[in-house]
BAFI-3210 file (N, C-alpha, C; in Angstrom, 3 decimals, decimal comma, padded with zeros to 6 digits):
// residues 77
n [1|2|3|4|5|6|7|8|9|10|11|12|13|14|15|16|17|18|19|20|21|22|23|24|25|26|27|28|29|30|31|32|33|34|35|36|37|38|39|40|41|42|43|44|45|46|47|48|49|50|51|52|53|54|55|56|57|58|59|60|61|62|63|64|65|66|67|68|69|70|71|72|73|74|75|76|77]
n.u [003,545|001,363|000,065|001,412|000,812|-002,496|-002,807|-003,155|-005,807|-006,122|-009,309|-012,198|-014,829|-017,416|-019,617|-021,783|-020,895|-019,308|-020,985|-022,196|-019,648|-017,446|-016,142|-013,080|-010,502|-012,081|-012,631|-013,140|-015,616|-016,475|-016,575|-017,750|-017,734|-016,353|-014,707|-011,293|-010,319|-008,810|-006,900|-006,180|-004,866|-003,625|-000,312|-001,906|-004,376|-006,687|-006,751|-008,599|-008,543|-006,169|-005,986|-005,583|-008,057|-010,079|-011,694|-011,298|-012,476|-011,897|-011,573|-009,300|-007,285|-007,116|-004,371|-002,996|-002,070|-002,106|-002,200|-000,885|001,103|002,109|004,682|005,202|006,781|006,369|008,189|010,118|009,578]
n.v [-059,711|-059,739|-060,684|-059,697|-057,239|-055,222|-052,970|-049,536|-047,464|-044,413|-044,048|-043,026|-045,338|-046,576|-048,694|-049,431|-048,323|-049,755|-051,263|-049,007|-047,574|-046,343|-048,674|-048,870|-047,873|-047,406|-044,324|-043,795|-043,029|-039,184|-037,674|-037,210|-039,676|-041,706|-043,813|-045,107|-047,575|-050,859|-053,101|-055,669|-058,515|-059,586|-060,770|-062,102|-063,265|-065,616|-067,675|-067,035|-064,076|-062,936|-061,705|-059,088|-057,651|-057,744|-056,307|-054,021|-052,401|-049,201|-046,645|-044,231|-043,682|-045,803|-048,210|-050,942|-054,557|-056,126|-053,694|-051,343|-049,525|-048,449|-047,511|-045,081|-044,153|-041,444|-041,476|-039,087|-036,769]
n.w [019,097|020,769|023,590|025,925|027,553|027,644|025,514|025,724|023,837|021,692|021,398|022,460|024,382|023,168|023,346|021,308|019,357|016,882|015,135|013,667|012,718|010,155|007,732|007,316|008,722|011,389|014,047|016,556|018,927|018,809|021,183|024,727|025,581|028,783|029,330|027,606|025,192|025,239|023,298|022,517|024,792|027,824|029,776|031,457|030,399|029,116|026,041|024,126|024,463|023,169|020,886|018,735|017,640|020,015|022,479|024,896|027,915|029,918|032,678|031,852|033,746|035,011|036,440|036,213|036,091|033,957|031,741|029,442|027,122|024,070|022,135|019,388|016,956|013,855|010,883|009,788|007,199]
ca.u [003,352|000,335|000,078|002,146|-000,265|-003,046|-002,544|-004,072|-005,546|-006,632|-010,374|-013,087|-015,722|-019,144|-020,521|-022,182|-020,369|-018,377|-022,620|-022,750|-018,499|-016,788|-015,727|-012,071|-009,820|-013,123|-011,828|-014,127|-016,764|-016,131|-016,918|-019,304|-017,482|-015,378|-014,254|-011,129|-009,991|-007,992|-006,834|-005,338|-004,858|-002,377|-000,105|-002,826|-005,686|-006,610|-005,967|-009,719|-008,414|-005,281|-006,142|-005,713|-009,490|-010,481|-011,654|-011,812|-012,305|-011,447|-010,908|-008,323|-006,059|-006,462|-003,432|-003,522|-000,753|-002,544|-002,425|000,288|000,981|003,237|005,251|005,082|007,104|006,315|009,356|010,325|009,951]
ca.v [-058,527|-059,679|-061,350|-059,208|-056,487|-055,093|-052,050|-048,526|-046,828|-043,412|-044,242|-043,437|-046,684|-046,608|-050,255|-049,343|-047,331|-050,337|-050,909|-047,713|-046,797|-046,726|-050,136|-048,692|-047,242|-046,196|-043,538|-043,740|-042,083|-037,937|-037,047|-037,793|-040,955|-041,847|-044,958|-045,583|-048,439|-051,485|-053,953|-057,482|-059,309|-059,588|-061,933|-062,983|-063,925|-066,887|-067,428|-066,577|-062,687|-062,805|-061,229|-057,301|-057,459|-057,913|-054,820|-054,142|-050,740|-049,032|-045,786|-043,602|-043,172|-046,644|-048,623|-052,428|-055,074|-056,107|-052,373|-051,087|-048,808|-048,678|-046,063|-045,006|-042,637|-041,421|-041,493|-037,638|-036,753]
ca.w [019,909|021,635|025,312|026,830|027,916|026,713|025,382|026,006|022,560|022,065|020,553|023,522|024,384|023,118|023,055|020,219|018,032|015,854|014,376|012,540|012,106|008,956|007,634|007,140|010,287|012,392|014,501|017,794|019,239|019,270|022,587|025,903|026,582|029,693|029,045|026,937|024,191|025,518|022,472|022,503|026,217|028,611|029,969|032,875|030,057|029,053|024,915|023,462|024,587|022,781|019,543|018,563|017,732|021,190|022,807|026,364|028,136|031,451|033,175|031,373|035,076|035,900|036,563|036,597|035,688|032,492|031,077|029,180|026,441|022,731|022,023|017,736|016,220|013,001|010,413|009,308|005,593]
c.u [002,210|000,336|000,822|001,511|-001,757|-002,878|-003,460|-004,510|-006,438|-008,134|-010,953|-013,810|-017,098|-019,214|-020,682|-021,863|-019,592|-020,675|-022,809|-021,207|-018,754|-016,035|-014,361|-011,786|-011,066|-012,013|-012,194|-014,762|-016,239|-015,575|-018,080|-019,367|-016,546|-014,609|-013,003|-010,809|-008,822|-007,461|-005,992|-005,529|-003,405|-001,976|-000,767|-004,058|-005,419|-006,494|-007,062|-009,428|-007,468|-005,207|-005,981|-006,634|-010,622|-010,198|-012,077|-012,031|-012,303|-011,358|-009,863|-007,409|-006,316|-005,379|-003,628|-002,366|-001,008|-002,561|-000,740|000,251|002,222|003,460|005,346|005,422|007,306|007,774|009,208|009,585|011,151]
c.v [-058,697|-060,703|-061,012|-058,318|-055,591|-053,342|-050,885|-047,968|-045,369|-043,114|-044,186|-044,632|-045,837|-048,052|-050,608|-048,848|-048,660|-050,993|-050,481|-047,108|-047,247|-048,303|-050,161|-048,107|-046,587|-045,801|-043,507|-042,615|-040,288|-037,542|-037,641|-039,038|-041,073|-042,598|-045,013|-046,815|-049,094|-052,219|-054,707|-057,733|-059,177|-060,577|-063,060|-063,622|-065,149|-066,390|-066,843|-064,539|-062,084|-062,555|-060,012|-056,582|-057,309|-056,441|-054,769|-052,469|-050,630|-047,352|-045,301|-043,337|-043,923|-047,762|-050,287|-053,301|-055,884|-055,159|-051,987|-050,235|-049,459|-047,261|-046,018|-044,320|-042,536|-041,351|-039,759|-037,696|-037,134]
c.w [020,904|022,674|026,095|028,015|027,345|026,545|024,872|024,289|022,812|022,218|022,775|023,101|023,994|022,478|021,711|018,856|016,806|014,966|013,707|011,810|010,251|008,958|007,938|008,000|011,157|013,413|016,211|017,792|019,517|020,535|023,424|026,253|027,589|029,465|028,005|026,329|025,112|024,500|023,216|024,014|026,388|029,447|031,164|032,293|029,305|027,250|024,212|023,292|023,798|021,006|019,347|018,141|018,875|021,908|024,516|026,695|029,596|031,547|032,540|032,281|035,685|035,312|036,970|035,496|034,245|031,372|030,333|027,942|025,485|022,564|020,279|017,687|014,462|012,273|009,944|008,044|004,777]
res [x|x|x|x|x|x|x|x|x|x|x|x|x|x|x|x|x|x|x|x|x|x|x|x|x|x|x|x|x|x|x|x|x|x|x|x|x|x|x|x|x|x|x|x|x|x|x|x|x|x|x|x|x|x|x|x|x|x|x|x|x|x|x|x|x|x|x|x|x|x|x|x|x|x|x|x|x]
***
């Protein structure tokens, strides 16, 4: 699934926040950041980027041919 694009996540950026999260699913920072969550690389980076640990961040309404999103739908009950 990964080197295709990197894909948008909901979690705002704070630099600092993976320091102090929870060890288990941290959730991101509340509020009072701009910035959101990029994971993994896309098919223009080189291979060091190409992990789903790799965090990048950007503008939430910008558009760029590395960017891309996943669509998830939960299963019913």
């Amino acid at each position: 699934m990964l080197g295709n694009v990197r894909e948008w996540c909901w979690d705002l950026y704070n630099p600092g926040y993976y320091a102090s999260s929870p060890a288990s699913d941290p959730t991101g920072p509340g509020t009072g950041y701009l910035y959101r969550i990029l994971r993994g690389g896309g098919w223009g980076d080189s291979v060091p980027y190409l992990r789903c640990a790799y965090r990048w961040s950007d503008w939430p309404d910008d558009t760029d041919l590395y960017h891309g999103f996943r669509l998830a739908r939960r299963a019913g009950p």
